[in-house]
GUVOKOL-190188 format. One record per residue (C-alpha): residue number from 0; x, y, z. Coordinates in steps of 0.2 Angstrom, whole numbers, plus 5000, padded with zeros to 4 digits. Layout:
<atoms>
  num    xx    yy    zz
  NUM     X     Y     Z
...
</atoms>
This chain:
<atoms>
  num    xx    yy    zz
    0  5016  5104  4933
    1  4999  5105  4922
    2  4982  5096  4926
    3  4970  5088  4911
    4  4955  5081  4917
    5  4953  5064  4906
    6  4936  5065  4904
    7  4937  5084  4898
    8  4947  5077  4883
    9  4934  5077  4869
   10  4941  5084  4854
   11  4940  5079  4835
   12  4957  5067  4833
   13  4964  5052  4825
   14  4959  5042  4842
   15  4941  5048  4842
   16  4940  5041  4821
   17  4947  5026  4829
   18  4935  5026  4844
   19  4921  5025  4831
   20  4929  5008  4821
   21  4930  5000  4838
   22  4912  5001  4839
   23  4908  4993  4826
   24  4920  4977  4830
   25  4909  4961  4839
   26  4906  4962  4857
   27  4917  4947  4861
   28  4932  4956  4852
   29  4928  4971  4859
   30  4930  4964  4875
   31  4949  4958  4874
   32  4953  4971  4866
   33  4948  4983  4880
   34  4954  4972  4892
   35  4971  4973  4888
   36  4973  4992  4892
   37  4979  4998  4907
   38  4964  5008  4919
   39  4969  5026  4914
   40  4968  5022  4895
   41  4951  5014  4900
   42  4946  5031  4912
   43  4948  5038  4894
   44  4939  5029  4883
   45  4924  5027  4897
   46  4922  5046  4897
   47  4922  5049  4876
   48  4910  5033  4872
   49  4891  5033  4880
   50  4891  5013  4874
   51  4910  5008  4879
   52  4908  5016  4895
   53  4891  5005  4897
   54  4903  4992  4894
   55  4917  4997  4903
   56  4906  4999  4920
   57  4897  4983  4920
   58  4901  4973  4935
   59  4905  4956  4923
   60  4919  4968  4913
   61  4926  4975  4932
   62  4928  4957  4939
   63  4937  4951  4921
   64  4948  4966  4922
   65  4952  4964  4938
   66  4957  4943  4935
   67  4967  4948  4921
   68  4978  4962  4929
   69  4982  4952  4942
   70  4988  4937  4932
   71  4997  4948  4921
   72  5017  4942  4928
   73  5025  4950  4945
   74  5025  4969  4940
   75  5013  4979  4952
   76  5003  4979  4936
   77  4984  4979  4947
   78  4995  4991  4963
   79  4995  5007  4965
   80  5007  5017  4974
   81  4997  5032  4985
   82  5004  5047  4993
   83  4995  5061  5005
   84  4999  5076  5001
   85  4996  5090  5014
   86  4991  5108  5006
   87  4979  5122  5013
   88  4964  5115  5019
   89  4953  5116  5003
   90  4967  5109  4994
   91  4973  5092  5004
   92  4974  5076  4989
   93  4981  5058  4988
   94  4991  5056  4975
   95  4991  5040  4963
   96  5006  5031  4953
   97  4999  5018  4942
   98  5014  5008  4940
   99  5011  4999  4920
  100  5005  5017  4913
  101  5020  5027  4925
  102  5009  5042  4927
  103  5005  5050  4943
  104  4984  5053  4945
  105  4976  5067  4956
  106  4963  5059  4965
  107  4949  5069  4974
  108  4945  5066  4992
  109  4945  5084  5001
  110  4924  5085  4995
  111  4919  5068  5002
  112  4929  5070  5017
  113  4923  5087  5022
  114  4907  5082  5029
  115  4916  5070  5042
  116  4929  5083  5048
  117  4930  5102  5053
  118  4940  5114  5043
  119  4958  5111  5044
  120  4959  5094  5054
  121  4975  5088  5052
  122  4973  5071  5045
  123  4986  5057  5041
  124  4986  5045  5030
  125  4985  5026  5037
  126  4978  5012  5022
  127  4969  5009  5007
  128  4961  4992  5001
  129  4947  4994  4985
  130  4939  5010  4987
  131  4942  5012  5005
  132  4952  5025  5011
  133  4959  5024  5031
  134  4963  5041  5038
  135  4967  5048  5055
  136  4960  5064  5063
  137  4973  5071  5075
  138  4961  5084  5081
  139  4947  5073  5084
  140  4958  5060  5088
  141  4948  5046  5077
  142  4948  5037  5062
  143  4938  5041  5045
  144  4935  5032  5031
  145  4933  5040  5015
  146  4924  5026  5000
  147  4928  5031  4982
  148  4915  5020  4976
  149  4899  5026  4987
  150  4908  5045  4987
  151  4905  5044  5007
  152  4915  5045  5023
  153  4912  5039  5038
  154  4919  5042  5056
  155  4924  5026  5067
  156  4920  5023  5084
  157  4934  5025  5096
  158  4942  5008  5096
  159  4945  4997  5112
  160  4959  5009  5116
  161  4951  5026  5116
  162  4953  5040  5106
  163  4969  5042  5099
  164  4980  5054  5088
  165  4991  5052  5073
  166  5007  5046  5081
  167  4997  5031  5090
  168  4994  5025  5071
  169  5012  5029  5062
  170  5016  5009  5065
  171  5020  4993  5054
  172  5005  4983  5065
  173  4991  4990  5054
  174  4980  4982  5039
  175  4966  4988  5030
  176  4956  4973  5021
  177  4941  4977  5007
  178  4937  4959  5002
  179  4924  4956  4996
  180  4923  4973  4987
  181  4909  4982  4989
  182  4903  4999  4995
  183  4907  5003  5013
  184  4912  4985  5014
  185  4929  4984  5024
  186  4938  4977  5041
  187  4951  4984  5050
  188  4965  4977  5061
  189  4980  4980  5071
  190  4990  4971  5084
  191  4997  4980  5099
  192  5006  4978  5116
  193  4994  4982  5133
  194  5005  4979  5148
  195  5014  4972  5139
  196  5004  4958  5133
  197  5000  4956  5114
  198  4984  4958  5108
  199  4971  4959  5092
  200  4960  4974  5088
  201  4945  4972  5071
  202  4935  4982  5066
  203  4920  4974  5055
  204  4910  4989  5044
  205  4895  4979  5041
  206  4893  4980  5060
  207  4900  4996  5065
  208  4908  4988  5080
  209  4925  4981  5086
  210  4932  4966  5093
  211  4948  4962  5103
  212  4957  4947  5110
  213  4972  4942  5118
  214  4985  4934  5111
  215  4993  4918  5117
  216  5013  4911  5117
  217  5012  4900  5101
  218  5020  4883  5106
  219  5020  4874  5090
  220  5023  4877  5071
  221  5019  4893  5065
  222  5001  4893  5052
  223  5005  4893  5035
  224  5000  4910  5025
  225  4982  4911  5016
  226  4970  4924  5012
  227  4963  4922  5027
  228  4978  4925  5039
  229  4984  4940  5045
  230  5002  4942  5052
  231  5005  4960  5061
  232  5017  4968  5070
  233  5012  4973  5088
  234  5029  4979  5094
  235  5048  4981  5087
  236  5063  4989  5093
  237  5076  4987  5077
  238  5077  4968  5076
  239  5067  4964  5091
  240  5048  4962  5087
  241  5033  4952  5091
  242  5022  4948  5080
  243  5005  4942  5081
  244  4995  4929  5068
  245  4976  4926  5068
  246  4970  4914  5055
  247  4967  4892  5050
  248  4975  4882  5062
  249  4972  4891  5080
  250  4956  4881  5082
  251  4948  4890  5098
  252  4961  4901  5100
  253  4961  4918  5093
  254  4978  4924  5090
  255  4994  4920  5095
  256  5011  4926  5096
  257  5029  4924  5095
  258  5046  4934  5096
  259  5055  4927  5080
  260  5074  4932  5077
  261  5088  4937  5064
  262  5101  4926  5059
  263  5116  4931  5056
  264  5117  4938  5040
  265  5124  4929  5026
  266  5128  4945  5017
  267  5138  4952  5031
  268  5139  4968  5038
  269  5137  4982  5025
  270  5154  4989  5028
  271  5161  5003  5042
  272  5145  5014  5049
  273  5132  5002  5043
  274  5116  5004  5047
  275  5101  4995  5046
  276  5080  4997  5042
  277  5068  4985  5046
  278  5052  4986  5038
  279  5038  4973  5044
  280  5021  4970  5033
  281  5010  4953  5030
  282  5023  4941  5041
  283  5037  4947  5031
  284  5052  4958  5035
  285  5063  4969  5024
  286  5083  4973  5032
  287  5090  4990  5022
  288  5109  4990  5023
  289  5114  5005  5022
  290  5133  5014  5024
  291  5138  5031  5027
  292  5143  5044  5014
  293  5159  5052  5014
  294  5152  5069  5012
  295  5156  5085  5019
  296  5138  5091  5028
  297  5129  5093  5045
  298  5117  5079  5040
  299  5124  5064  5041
  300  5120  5054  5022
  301  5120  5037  5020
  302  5116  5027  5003
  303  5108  5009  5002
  304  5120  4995  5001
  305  5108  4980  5000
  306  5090  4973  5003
  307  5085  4956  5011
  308  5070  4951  5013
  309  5064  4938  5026
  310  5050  4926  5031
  311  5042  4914  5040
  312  5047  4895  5032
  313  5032  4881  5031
  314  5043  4870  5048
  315  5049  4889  5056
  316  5044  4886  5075
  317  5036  4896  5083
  318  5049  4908  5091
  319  5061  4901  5080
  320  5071  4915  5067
  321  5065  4923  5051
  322  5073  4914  5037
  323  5081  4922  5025
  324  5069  4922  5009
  325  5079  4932  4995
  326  5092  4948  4993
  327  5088  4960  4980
  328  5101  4961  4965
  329  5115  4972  4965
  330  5111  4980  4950
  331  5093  4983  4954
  332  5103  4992  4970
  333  5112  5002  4959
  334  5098  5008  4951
  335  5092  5017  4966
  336  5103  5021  4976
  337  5103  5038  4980
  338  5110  5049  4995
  339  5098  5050  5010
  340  5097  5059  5027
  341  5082  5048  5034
  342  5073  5034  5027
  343  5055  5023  5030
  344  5044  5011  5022
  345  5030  5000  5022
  346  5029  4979  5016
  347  5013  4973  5012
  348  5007  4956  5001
  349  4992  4952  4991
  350  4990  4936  4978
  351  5010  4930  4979
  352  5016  4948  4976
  353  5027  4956  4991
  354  5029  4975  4988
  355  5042  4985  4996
  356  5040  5008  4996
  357  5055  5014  5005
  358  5053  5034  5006
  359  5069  5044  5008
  360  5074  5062  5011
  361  5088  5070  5007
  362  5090  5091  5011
  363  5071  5092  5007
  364  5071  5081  4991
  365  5058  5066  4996
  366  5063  5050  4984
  367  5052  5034  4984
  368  5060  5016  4978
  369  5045  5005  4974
  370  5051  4985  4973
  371  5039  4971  4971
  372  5044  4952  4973
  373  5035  4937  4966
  374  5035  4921  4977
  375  5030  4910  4961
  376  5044  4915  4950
  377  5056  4920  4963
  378  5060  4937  4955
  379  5061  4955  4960
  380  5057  4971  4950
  381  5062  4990  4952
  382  5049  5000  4943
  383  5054  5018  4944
  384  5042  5031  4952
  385  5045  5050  4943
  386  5045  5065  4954
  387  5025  5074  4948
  388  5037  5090  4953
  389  5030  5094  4968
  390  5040  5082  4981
  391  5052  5099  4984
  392  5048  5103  5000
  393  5033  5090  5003
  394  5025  5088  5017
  395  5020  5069  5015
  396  5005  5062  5029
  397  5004  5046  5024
  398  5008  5031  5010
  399  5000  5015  5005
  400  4999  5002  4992
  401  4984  4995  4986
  402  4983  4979  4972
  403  4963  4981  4973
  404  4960  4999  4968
  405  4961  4997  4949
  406  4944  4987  4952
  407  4934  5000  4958
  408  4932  5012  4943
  409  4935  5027  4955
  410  4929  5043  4948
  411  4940  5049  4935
  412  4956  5058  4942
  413  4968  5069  4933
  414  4982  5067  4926
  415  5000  5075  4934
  416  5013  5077  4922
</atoms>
């Protein structure tokens, strides 16, 4: 694997002669045309041109950027897919795939991070949402966030729990939320059992401070979805989960909960040795069907057999079952099913788009399927993620998605090949 900074890219070439036509095209023209290239094309063209990248970081152009990627179709086109890597200290990075270009960024975090932690805290990956950045600190038993934007961190104060360590934050009930965007502008929530009684947990930035409530037994219909709600998992066992939702329609009340159920599958079971993955995100739930391969080793491999996906209908009662919303196709299946020894993922929605990450490992060998369903146009994508030759023997801390980074114009990371 090689690394090219993009803005270190500044010699004489076809594309600079090209660079200097475009600036003489009118600024309306100019516009589209810049709008229609994807953010690592525009990192580029930012870091060769003092007036495009003017242009290119005005607040206006960010925001029409932004409102064309996402309205683009039902590819991840405005998501990106981000991996923690653990190395040495000194060397710790998230790792970026930007889905529409298929190229794997290096993006630095070790120097803003540093002055939040001591040397060699083991940290763990949790969120992303705009530039915001959700770690854990085992060490120091806290959360930090890390803001690409304002190249700051900051530690958290314990939440209404105490200090906790990574472990306590490895769980589907989690969501990190950056709207509006803006510099150290962010809240964070998760739902989790107390005695066994559900309850709420924010954090609100502009106020450094949390908040919690319990949850009440939802006794009517279930609210319908919006930007405003939030649907988290506070507990699961397999199929068995509770789930709590905070949003329009509660009136006084502050959250409430319910215990929904599985069907019975209308796909059947997956064949002898099935097994089955639930995922949970954004008051959706993902079953992986998976069956056992025949193959002659101590680790018992299995290989996906199918992908439904569940939700919550507009007259689901609250308590009542998950319906059953859609089933990826066999052929998009086929398209990644590999071998596996042990297999998680992560579910999250934002704008109509649901998208599924399933990491798998398989003797060392780490593979991640990346699917994204649009509600609108009832259609499910595969977009291949390639290996940056370095998941051999990866010691991954962490994955997230995040549909609201490309806004953010971090600073320009390099490019993995």
């Amino acid at each position: 694997m090689s690394d090219h900074h993009i803005a270190g890219d500044h010699h004489s070439s076809p594309a600079t002669t090209a660079l200097g036509t475009l600036l003489l095209l009118p600024s309306e023209l100019l516009h589209e045309i810049l709008i229609r290239l994807a953010l690592p094309e525009l990192l580029r063209v930012r870091s060769v041109a003092r007036p495009l990248s003017h242009l290119i970081s005005s607040p206006d152009f960010r925001r029409f950027y932004h409102l064309a990627s996402v309205s683009s179709g039902p590819a991840p086109a405005a998501a990106w897919l981000l991996v923690f890597k653990k190395l040495p200290p000194r060397g710790a990075a998230l790792r970026g795939f930007h889905g529409p270009s298929g190229r794997w960024f290096r993006i630095p975090v070790s120097d803003i991070i540093s002055p939040a932690v001591p040397p060699g805290e083991d940290l763990y990956f949790l969120a992303a949402s705009g530039s915001s950045f959700l770690f854990a600190a085992n060490g120091r038993r806290e959360l930090v966030v890390v803001d690409l934007s304002a190249q700051s961190a900051r530690r958290l104060p314990p939440s209404p729990l105490g200090p906790r360590g990574t472990s306590s934050w490895r769980r589907f009930g989690i969501k990190l939320v950056a709207d509006p965007p803006g510099p150290n502008r962010f809240r964070f929530l998760f739902a989790e059992l107390v005695n066994n009684t559900p309850f709420l947990f924010e954090y609100t930035s502009d106020t450094d401070t949390w908040q919690s409530s319990e949850a009440v037994l939802a006794d009517g219909p279930t609210a319908p979805a919006g930007p405003d709600a939030t649907y988290l998992c506070a507990a699961h066992a397999g199929p068995d989960c509770v789930m709590v939702y905070s949003g329009p329609g509660l009136g006084h009340r502050g959250a409430v909960f319910f215990r929904p159920r599985f069907p019975q599958n209308p796909n059947g079971a997956a064949g002898n040795g099935a097994e089955r993955l639930h995922v949970y995100g954004d008051g959706s739930a993902v079953v992986v069907r998976s069956t056992v391969v025949d193959e002659p080793s101590r680790t018992r491999v299995k290989a996906v057999a199918g992908v439904d996906l569940y939700g919550f209908g507009p007259e689901a009662a609250a308590g009542g079952d998950w319906q059953l919303i859609s089933t990826v196709p066999g052929e998009l299946v086929e398209g990644f099913r590999k071998p596996y020894a042990v297999m998680t993922g992560l579910l999250a929605e934002r704008e109509g788009v649901i998208r599924l990450v399933l990491i798998s490992n398989c003797r060392g060998a780490w593979d991640v399927v990346w699917l994204s369903y649009d509600r609108g146009r009832g259609e499910w994508r595969w977009v291949p993620v390639p290996d940056w030759g370095g998941t051999k023997g990866l010691n991954m801390a962490g994955i997230a998605v995040s549909s609201t980074f490309s806004r953010l114009w971090p600073p320009a990371p390099t490019i993995c090949h």
